[in-house]
C-alpha positions as CSV (number, residue, x, y, z in Angstrom):
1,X,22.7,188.6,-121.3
2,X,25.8,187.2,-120.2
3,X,28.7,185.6,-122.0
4,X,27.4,181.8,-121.6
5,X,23.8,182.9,-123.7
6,X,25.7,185.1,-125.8
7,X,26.8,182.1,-127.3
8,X,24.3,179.8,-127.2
9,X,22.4,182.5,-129.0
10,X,25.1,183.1,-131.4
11,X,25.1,179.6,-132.3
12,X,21.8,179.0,-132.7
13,X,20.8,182.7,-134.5
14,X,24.0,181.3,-136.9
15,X,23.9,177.9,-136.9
16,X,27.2,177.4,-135.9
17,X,28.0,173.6,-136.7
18,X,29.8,171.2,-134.3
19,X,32.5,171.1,-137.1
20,X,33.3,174.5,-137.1
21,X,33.1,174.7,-133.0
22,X,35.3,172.2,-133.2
23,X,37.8,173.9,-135.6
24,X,37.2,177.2,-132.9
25,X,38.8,175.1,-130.2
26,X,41.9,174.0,-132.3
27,X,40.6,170.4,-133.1
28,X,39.2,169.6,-129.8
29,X,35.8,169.6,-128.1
30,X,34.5,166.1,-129.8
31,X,32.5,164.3,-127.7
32,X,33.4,160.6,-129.2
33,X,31.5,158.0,-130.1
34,X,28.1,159.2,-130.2
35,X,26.0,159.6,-133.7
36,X,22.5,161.3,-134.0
37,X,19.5,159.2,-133.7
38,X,17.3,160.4,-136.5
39,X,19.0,161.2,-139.6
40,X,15.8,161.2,-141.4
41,X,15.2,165.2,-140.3
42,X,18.1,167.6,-140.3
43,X,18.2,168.2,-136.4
44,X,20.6,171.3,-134.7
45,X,20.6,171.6,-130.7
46,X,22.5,174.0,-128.6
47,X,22.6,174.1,-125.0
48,X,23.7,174.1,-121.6
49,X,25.2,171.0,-119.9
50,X,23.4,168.9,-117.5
51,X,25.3,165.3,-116.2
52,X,23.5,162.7,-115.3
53,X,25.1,158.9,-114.6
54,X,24.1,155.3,-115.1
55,X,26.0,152.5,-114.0
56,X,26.6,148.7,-113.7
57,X,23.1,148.0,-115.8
58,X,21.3,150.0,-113.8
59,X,19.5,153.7,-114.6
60,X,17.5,154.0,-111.1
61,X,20.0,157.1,-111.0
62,X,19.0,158.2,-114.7
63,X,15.4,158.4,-112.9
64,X,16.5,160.1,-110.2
65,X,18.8,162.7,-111.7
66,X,16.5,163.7,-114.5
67,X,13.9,165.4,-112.3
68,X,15.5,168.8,-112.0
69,X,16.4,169.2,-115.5
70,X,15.5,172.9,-117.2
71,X,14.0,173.7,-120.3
72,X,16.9,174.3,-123.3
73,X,19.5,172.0,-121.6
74,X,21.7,169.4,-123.3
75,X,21.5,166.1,-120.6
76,X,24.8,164.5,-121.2
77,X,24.5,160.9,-119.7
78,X,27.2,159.2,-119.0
79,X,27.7,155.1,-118.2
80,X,30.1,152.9,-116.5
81,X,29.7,149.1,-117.1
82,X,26.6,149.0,-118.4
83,X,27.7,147.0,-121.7
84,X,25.0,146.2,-124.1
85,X,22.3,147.6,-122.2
86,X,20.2,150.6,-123.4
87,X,20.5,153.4,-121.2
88,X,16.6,154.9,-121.7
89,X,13.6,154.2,-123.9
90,X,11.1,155.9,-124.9
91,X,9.3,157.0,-121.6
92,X,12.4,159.0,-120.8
93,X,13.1,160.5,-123.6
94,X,9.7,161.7,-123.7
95,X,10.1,163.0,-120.3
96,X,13.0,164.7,-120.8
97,X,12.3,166.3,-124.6
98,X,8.7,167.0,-124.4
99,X,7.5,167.6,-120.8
100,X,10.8,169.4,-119.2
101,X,11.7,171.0,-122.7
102,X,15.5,169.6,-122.6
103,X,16.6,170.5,-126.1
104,X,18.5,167.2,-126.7
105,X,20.2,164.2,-124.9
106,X,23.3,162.3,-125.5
107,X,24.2,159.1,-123.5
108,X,27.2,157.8,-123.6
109,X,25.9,154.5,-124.3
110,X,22.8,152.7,-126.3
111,X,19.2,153.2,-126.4
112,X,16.4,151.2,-127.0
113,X,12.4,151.4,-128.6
114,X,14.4,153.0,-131.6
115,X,11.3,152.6,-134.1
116,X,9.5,155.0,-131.1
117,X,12.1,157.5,-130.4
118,X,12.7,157.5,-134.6
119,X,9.1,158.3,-135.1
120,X,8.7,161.1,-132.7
121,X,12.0,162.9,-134.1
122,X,13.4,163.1,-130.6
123,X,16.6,165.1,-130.6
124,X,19.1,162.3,-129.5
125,X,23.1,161.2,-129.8
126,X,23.9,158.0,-128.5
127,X,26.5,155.1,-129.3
128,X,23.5,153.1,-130.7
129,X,20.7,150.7,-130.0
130,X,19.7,147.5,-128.6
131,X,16.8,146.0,-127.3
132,X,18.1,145.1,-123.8
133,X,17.0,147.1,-121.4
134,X,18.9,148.3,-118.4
135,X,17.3,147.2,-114.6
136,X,15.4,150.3,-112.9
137,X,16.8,148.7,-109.4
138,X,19.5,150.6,-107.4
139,X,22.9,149.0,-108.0
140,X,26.5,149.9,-107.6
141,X,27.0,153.9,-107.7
142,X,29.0,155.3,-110.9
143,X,32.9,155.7,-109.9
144,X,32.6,158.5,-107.4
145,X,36.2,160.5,-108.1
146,X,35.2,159.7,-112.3
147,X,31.8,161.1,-111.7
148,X,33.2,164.2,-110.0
149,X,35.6,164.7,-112.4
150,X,32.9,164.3,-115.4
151,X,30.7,166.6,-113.2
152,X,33.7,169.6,-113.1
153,X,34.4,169.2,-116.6
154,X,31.2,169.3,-118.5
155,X,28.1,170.4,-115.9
156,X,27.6,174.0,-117.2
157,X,29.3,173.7,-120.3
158,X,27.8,174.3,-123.7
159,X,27.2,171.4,-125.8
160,X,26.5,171.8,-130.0
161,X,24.7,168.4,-131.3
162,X,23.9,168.3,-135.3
163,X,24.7,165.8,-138.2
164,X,28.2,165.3,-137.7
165,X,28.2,164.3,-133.7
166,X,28.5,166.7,-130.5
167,X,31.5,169.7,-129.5
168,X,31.2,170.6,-126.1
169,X,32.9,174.0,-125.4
170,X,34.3,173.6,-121.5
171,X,33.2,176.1,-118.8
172,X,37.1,177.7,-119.2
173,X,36.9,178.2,-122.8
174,X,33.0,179.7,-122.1
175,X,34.6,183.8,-122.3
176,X,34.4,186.7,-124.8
177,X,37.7,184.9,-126.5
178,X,35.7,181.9,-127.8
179,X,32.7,184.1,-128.9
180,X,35.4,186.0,-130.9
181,X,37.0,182.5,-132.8
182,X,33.2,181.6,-133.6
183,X,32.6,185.0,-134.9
184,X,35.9,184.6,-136.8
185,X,35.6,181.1,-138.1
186,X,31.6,182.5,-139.5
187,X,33.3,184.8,-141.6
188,X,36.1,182.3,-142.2
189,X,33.6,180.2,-143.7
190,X,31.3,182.7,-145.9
191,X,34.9,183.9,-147.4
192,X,36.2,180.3,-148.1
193,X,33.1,179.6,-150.2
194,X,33.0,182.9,-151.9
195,X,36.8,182.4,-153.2
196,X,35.3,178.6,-154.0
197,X,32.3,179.7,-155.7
198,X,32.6,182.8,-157.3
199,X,36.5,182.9,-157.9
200,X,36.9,179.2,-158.7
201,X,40.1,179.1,-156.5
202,X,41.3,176.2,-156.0
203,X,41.2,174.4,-152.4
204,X,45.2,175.1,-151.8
205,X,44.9,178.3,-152.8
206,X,41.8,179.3,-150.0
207,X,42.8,177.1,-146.9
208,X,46.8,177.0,-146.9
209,X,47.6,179.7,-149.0
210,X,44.7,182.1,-147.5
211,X,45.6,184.1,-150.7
212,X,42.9,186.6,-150.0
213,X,44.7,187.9,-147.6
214,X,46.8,189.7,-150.1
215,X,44.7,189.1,-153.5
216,X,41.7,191.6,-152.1
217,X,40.8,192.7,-155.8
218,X,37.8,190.5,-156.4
219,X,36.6,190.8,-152.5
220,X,33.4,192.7,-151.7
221,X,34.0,194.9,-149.2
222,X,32.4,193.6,-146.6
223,X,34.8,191.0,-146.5
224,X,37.8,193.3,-146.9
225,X,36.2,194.7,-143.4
226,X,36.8,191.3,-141.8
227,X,40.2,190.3,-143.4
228,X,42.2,191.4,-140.1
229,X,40.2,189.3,-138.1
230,X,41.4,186.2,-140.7
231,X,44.6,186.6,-140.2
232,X,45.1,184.7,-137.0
233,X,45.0,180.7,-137.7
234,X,42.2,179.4,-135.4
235,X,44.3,176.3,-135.8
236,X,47.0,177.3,-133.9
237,X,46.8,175.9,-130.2
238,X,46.4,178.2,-127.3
């Protein structure tokens, strides 16, 4: 298995949130903007990157770029100057989720036949909804030199979508390092609410103070195991 399923599986087999991702990469990684669709059911997707690009109220290229998408991917759709238009309904997203097994998408941009896509539980971040549709004509291409950029930065990357938004981890950050800080900021987390829970430390105490690194009476021993892994702030930038 190499290092880029390593963590997919990691995340998934630990349900690694985008919050804590986020924390992993020192505070960065948010993709902005972009909310879950249904809140109704708690929804978790991890995945591989694929870009696809709408532009100027159009999503002929939407059409056209979906077709070699691969079962577990994230498609991350970006828009330029499509205002107020919805960049899919419901016939893509069924495409996509159901009959080429994408695990999730998330448009930078809106989406419509909400009551639809709500309904089926479709695993989907977007900036919101609308009933305006975009045209399926060819129009003006995305911004070539953006798109290439876009296409550099997050095609092959691994994206983590849940309640709180979307954290992308970039293809240089995809290494044994970064499977090390989510491994660390797991048992950063179990420890926090053991100090919380069971030893009714105060907030202060846990995150600035990290007094457990030197009050290691009331620890198990499993987490005495970990403490030299802890003592490196994941906040720190690299």
């Amino acid at each position: 298995m190499n290092i880029k399923n390593k963590i997919i599986d990691f995340c998934k087999k630990n349900r690694i949130s985008s919050t804590e991702v986020a924390d992993a990469l020192g505070k960065k990684g948010v993709f902005r903007n972009v909310n879950q669709l249904n809140t109704i059911q708690d929804q978790y997707c991890v995945g591989e990157v694929r870009c696809v690009f709408a532009a100027n109220k159009s999503n002929y290229t939407v059409h056209e770029q979906i077709k070699n998408t691969k079962e577990g991917e994230i498609v991350l759709i970006f828009s330029h100057n499509c205002k107020n238009h919805a960049i899919f309904g419901g016939l893509i997203a069924k495409f996509l989720l159901l009959y080429k097994s994408a695990s999730a998408i998330v448009v930078q941009g809106k989406v419509r036949d909400a009551a639809y896509l709500k309904r089926e539980n479709f695993s989907i971040w977007c900036e919101g909804v609308t009933p305006l549709g975009c045209y399926n004509k060819k129009s003006k291409p995305y911004p070539l030199l953006r798109e290439k950029k876009m296409r550099k930065e997050y095609d092959g990357s691994i994206a983590i979508c849940d309640e709180c938004g979307v954290t992308i981890i970039p293809k240089n950050k995809i290494n044994q390092t970064m499977l090390g800080r989510l491994e660390q900021i797991e048992i950063q987390e179990d420890l926090w609410f053991f100090c919380l829970d069971t030893l009714k430390w105060d907030t202060k105490k846990i995150v600035c103070d990290k007094a457990y690194l030197k009050d290691t009476t009331l620890l198990s021993k499993n987490h005495i195991v970990h403490l030299n892994k802890l003592k490196k702030s994941l906040d720190k930038k690299k």
